[in-house]
N, C-alpha and C positions, 0 to 999 in steps of 0.2 A: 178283553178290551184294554184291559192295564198294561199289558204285553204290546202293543201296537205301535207304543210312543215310549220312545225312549228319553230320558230327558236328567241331563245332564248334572249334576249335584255334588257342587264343591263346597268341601268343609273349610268353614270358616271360624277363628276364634271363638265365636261368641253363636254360632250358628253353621246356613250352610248356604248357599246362592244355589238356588232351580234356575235350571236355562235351556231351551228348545230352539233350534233355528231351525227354519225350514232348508232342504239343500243349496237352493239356488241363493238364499240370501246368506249364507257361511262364509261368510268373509270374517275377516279379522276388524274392518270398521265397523261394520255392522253389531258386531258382538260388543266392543267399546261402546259402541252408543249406546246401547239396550244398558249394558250393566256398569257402567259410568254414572248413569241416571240422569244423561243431560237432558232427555226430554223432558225432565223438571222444573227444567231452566227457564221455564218462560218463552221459549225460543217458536214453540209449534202453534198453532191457532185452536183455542178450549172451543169445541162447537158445542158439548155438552158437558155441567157441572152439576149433578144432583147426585142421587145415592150410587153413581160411578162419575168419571170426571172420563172422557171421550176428546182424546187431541190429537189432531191432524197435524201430519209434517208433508212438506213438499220434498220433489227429488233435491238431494242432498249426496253429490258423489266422494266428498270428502267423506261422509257418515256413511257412507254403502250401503244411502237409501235410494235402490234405484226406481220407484214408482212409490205415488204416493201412499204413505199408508196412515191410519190410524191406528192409536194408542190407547187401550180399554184400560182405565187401572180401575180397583175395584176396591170400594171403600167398606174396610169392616168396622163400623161403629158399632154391632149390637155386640154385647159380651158372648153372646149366641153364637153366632158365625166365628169370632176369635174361636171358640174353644172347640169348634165343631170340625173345623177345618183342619185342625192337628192331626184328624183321623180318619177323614173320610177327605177326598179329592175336591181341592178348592175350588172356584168359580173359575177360574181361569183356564186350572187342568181338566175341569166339565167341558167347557168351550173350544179349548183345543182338539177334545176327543170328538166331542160330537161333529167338530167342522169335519175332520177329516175323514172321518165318517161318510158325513152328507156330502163330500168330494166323490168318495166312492161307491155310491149308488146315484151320481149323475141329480143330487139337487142341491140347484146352486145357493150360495153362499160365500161372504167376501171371504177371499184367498186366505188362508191363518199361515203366517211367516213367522212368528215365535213367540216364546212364552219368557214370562221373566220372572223371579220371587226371589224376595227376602227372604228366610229361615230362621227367626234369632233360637233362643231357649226352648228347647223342649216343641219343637217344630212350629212356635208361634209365626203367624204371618207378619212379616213386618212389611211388607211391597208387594202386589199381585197385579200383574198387569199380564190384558193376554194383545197381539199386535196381529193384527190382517192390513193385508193393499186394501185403500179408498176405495170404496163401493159406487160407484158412477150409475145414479139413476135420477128417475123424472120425477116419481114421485111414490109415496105411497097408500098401501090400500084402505088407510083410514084417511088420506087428503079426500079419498075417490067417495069414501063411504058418508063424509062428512059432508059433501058439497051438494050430495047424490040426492039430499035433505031438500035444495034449493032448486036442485037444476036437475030436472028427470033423465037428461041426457046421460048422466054420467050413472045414472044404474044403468043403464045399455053397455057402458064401460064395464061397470064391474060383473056385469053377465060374460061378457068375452071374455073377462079372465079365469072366470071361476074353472074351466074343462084344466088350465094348465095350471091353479091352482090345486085343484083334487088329484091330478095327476103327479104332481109333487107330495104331497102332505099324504097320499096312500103309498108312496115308496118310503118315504118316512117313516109310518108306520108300518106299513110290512116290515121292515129292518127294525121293529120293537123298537125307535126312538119316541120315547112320549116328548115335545120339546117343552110341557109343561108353562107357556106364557104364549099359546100360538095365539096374539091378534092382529087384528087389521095394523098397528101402528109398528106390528115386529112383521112386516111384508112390504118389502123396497119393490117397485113398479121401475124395468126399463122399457120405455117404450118403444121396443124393435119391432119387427116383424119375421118369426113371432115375438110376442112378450118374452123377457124371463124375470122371474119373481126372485129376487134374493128373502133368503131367510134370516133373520137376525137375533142378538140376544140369548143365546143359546146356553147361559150359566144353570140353567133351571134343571135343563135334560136330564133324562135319566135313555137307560138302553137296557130292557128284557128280552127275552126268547121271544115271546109274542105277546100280540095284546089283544084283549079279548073289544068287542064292538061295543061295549061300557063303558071302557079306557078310550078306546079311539074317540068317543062322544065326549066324553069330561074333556080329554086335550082341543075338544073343536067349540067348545061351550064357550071362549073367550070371545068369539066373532060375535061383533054386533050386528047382524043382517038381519032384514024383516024374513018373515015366513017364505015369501016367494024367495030368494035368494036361498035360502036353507034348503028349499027344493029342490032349486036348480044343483047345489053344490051336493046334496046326498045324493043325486042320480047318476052324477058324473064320479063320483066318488066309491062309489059301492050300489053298483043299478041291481042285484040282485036283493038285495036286503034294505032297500032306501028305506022304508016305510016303518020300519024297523030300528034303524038307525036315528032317524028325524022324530023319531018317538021320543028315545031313549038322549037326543039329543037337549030338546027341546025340555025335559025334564031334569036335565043336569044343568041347564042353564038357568032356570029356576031356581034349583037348588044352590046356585053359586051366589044369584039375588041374593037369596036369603042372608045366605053365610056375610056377605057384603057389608049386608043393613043391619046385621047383631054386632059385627067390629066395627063398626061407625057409632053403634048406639054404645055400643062398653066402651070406646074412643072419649063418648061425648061424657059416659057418665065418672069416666076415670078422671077426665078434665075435670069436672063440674066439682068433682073432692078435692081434685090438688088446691082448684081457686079457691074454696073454701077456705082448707086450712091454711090457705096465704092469706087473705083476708082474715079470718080467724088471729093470725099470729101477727099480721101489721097491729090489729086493732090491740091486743095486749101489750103489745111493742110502745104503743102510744100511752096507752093505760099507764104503763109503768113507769115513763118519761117523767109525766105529768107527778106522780106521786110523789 
């Protein structure tokens, strides 16, 4: 897998610049833009700003941006990810791999045109960003899943998708990708005829030899569907073994519940000490004041 992509690594004083263009976008502008860092600038439109910041630029032929793309940088706050990422493949170069990947077994996924990182000391990340063309859809499979609540209509929607959903998501795993985050809100809907389903979010991935129908269940255990939908999708999906799979599926889902509601409750009770001890320490704070 490591051999696939080659990716470009100039030393720098204090470190080293990673950098990957895709062929077609190898221009000399195109590479200024990326590692200049002007898409820092302010200049592109933030559609998304939480734990990655997500910003679209338009065609730009001074910049040798010929079609629109997006901008994933990727935010390492935890000191976790800092120190993890020195040694094992960062989010970006996961995303890179797995796109190009999911190009060549034919499931779609937005274009990946290049990868960009900072390097400082001792291979710390100081920049990760990975860059695909704008993904151009209608909607996606948690808009469908969420409405499907109000209006019955649109589970008739998410039935039609499900045969070109399972036939995507079983070439996936055949090819041992676990995408490890596969749910309805990482599933972009273009409404052609037929559909195609972009896959999204792909920092998580991993790629083994094979995956056993355990693994295949935990990686599908993220989809919110009622029972009927779970049917539908294991029949189209692995019709020899459904009954099998929707078992084993249905029990990892569970098991994810749980897991969920024990880091919410150590969430709530790791809170519940910090306000203490702040409370605690204003109240002596005051104490002392006063003395």
């Amino acid at each position: 897998m490591a051999g696939e992509v080659k990716i470009e690594k100039e030393k720098k004083k204090s470190g080293s610049l990673w950098l990957w263009v895709a062929p077609e976008w190898d221009t000399p502008e195109f590479k200024e833009f990326l590692t200049s860092l002007a898409w820092e600038s302010g200049l592109g439109e933030v559609v998304h700003d939480q734990r990655n910041r997500l910003i679209r630029f338009p065609v730009d032929s001074r910049q040798g941006i010929k079609k629109e793309i997006i901008i994933k940088s990727f935010h390492l706050a935890r000191k976790y990810d800092q120190w993890r990422f020195r040694f094992i493949p960062s989010k970006a170069v996961r995303s890179l791999k797995i796109a190009l990947t999911l190009e060549r077994i034919g499931v779609p996924t937005p274009c990946p045109i290049g990868l960009f990182e900072i390097r400082g000391k001792f291979r710390a990340i100081e920049a990760s960003s990975f860059i695909t063309e704008f993904c151009h859809y209608d909607y996606s499979l948690m808009d469908l899943v969420l409405s499907a609540r109000e209006d019955p209509e649109q589970k008739e929607v998410i039935k039609g998708l499900l045969p070109f959903l399972a036939r995507d998501v079983r070439r996936m795993h055949d090819a041992g990708i676990i995408h490890n985050d596969l749910h309805d809100g990482n599933v972009l809907v273009l409404n052609t005829e037929p559909p195609v389903l972009y896959y999204i979010d792909l920092n998580r991935a991993r790629i083994k030899k094979s995956l056993s129908i355990r693994e295949r269940a935990r990686d599908l255990a993220r989809f919110n569907w009622d029972e009927e939908l779970q049917r539908l999708f294991v029949a189209e999906y692995m019709p020899t073994k459904a009954e099998d799979l929707l078992r084993l599926l249905i029990l990892e889902r569970q098991k994810r519940i749980r897991t969920i509601y024990l880091k919410q409750k150590l969430r709530r009770a790791v809170g519940g000490r910090r306000k203490k001890a702040f409370r605690q320490e204003q109240a002596e704070r005051r104490k002392n004041e006063c003395s």
